[in-house]
N, C-alpha and C positions, 0 to 999 in steps of 0.2 A: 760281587765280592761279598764272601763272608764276613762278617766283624762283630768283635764282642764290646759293646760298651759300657763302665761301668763305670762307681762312682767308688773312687778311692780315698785319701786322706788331702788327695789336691783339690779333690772336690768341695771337700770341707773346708780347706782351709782358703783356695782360691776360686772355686767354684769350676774349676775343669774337670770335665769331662775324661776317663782313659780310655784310649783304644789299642785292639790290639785284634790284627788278624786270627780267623777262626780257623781249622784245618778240620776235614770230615772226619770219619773213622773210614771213609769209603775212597778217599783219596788216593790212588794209585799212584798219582805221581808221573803221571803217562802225557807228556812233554812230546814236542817232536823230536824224532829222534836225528841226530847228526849228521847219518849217513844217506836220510832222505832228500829226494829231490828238491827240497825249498833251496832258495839261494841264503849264500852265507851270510849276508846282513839281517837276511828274519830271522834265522836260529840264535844271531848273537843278540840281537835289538830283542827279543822275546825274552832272551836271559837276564840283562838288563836290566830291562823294565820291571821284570819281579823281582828282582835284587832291589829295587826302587821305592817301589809298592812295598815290599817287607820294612824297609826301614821308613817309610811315610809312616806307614800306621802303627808300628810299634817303638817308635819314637818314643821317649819320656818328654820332647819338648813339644809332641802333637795333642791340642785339643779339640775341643767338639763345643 
């Protein structure tokens, strides 16, 4: 997983850490696609789970 962490104004003043998911410039975006043969709980549990992951780490209440 990519991540950028830096040190914002929370840092200064509470000492945390920001995170925040990185995306390439090479990123295609290339997912399985829906009419493939995985079964229906991986294509939806994969979506999920990055819907998940994107709000873990770009949270404002998530530190490091």
């Amino acid at each position: 997983m990519d991540l950028v962490i830096y040190k914002s104004n929370r840092f200064y003043n509470k000492g945390f850490f920001d995170i925040k998911s990185y995306q390439k410039e090479q990123n295609l975006y290339a997912y399985i696609p829906q009419k493939s043969n995985h079964r229906r709980h991986t294509i939806k549990n994969y979506v999920l789970n990055e819907l998940k992951r994107y709000i873990k780490y770009n949270s404002e209440n998530s530190f490091f």
